[in-house]
C-alpha positions in Angstrom: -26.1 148.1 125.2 -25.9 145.8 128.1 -28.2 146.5 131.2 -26.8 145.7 134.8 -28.7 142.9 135.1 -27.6 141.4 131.8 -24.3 142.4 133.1 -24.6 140.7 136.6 -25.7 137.6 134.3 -22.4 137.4 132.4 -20.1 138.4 134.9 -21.3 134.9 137.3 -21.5 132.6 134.0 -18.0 134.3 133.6 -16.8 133.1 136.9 -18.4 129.7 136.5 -16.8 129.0 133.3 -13.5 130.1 134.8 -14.2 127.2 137.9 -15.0 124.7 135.3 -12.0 125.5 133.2 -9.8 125.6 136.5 -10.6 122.3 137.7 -10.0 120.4 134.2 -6.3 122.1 134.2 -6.0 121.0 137.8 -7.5 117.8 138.5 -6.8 114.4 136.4 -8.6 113.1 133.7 -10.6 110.3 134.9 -12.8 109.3 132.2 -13.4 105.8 131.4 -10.7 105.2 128.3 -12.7 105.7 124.7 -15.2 108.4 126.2 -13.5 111.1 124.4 -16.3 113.5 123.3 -16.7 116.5 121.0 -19.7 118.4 122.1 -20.1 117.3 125.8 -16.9 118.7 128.2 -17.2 116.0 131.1 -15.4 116.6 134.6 -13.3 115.1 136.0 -15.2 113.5 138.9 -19.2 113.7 138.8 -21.0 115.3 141.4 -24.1 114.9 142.7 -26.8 117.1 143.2 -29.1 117.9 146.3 -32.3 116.9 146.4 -35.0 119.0 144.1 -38.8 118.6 142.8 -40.0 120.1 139.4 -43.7 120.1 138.5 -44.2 118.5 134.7 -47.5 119.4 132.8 -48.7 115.9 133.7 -49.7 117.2 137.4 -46.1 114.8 138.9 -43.6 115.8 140.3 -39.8 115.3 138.9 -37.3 114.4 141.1 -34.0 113.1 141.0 -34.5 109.3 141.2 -36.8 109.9 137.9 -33.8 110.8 135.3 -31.5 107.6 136.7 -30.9 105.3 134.1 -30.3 107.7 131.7 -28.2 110.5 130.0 -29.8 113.9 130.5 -29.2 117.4 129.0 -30.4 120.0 130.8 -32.0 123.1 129.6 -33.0 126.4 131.5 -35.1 129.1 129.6 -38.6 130.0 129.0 -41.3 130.0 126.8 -41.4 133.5 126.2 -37.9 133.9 125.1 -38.1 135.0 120.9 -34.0 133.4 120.2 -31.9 131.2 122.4 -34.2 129.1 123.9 -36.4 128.1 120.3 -33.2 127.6 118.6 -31.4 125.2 120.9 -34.6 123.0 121.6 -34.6 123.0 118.0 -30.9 121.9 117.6 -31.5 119.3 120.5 -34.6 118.1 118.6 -31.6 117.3 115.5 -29.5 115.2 118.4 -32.7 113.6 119.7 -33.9 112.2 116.1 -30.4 110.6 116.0 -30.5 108.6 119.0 -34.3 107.4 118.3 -33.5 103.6 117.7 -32.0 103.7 121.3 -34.0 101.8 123.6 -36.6 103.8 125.5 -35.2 102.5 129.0 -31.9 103.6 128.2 -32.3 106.5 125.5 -30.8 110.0 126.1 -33.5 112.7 127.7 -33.1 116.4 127.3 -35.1 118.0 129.9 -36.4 122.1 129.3 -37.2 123.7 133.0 -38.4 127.1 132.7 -37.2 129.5 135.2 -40.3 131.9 134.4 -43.0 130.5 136.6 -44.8 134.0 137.0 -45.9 132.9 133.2 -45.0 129.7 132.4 -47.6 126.9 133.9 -46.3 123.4 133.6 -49.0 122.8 130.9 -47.5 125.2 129.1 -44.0 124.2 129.3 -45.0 120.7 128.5 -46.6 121.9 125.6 -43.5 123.8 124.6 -41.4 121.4 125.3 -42.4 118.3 123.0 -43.5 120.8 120.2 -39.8 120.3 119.3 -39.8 116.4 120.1 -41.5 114.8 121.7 -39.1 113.1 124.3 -38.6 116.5 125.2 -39.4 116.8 129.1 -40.8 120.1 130.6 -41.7 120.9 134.2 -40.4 124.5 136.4 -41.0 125.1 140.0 -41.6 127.8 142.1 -39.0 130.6 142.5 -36.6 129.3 145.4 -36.8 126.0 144.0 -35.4 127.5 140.9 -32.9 129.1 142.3 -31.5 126.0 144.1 -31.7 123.6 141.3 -30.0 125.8 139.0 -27.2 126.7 141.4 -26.6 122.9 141.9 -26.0 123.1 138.5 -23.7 126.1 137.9 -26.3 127.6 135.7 -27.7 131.5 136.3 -30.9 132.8 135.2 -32.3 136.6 136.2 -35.3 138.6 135.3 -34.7 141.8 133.6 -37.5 144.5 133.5 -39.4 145.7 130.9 -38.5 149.1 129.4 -39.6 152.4 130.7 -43.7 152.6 129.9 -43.9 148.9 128.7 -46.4 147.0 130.7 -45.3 144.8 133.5 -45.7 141.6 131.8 -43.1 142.2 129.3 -40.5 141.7 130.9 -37.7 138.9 130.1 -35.4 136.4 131.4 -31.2 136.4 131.2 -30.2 133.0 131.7 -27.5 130.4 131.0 -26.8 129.1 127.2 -24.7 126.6 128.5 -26.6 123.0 129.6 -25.9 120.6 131.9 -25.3 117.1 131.1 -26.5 114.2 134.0 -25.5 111.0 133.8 -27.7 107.7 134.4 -27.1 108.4 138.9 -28.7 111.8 138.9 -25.0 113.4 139.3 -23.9 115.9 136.9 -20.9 114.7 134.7 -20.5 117.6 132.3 -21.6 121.1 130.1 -22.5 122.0 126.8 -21.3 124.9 125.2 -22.8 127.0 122.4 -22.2 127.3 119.7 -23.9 123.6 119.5 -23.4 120.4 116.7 -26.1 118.4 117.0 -24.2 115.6 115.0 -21.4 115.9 117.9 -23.8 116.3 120.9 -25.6 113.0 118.9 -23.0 111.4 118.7 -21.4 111.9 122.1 -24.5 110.9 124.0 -24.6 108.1 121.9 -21.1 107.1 122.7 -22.2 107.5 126.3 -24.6 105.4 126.7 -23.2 102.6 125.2 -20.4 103.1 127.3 -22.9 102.8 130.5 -24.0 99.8 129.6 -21.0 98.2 129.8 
């Protein structure tokens, strides 16, 4: 059965799929002409994001002039989590050994930011992180930090409780499957949906960056 806070989760995911799906009835398509994708749902206009600062395992900060000049997926989860979050880095991981012989300056990232600092160091998520490839980027943030960057976003994340007479630190985190795509200006372009193809998202991001370049 769901718990309220699992419930609170789906109900704003809910609601922020219904804006997305709103605004591609309502407003024109303005894609370039031969970006038609499979996996990646771009909007129609991309928009940018406010400023923000993530701490990678490396001891730097990221912020938003660091992912220009590329393609981005973004990823919230954490390391703890035993499903969703092992399974899609692992299905990114498949898209990422596809693009490879892409140039390193212009090659797709998929970035993993944890939204469980209480146990996830960024050592640790680093080290998550590129266990599935690694390209992978890692970094979190404290709490309000995370809060605004996944807002900016449209992603949700929330921590549900452990069970009556569990200790403290088993707790977990209800967060967003979708991901956000960014293109090479820091402005977010698009979404990902489960269930993923990582042939499609390959493929797509692929397409996309080429398509930059001209």
């Amino acid at each position: 059965m769901f718990n309220r806070a699992t419930l609170v989760v789906l109900i704003v995911a809910l609601a922020a799929g219904l804006g997305l799906l709103a605004a591609q009835r309502l407003l024109p398509d303005r894609a370039a002409p031969g970006t038609q994708t499979r996996a990646v749902t771009l909007f129609p206009q991309p928009r940018e994001l406010p400023p923000f600062a993530l701490q990678q395992s490396d001891g730097t900060q990221l912020v938003p002039g660091e992912l220009h000049g590329h393609w981005t997926v973004v990823f919230i989860g954490f390391t703890f989590c035993p499903d969703v979050c092992p399974t899609t880095l692992a299905e990114l991981a498949l898209a990422q050994k596809q693009w490879e012989d892409i140039p390193d300056t212009l090659r797709p990232r998929v970035l993993f930011v944890s939204v469980d600092p209480e146990r996830d160091s960024p050592d640790r998520v680093g080290e998550y992180a590129g266990g599935f490839h690694r390209d992978t980027l890692g970094a979190t943030a404290d709490l309000p930090a995370l809060e605004a960057f996944t807002r900016s976003l449209s992603l949700v994340f929330m921590k549900v409780p452990p069970p009556d007479g569990a200790p403290a630190g088993q707790y977990t985190i209800d967060h967003s499957a979708a991901m956000a795509v960014l293109d090479p200006q820091g402005r977010m372009a698009g979404v990902i949906q489960p269930p993923l193809d990582p042939a499609a998202i390959a493929a797509d991001l692929r397409m996309l960056t080429e398509a930059s370049r001209d």
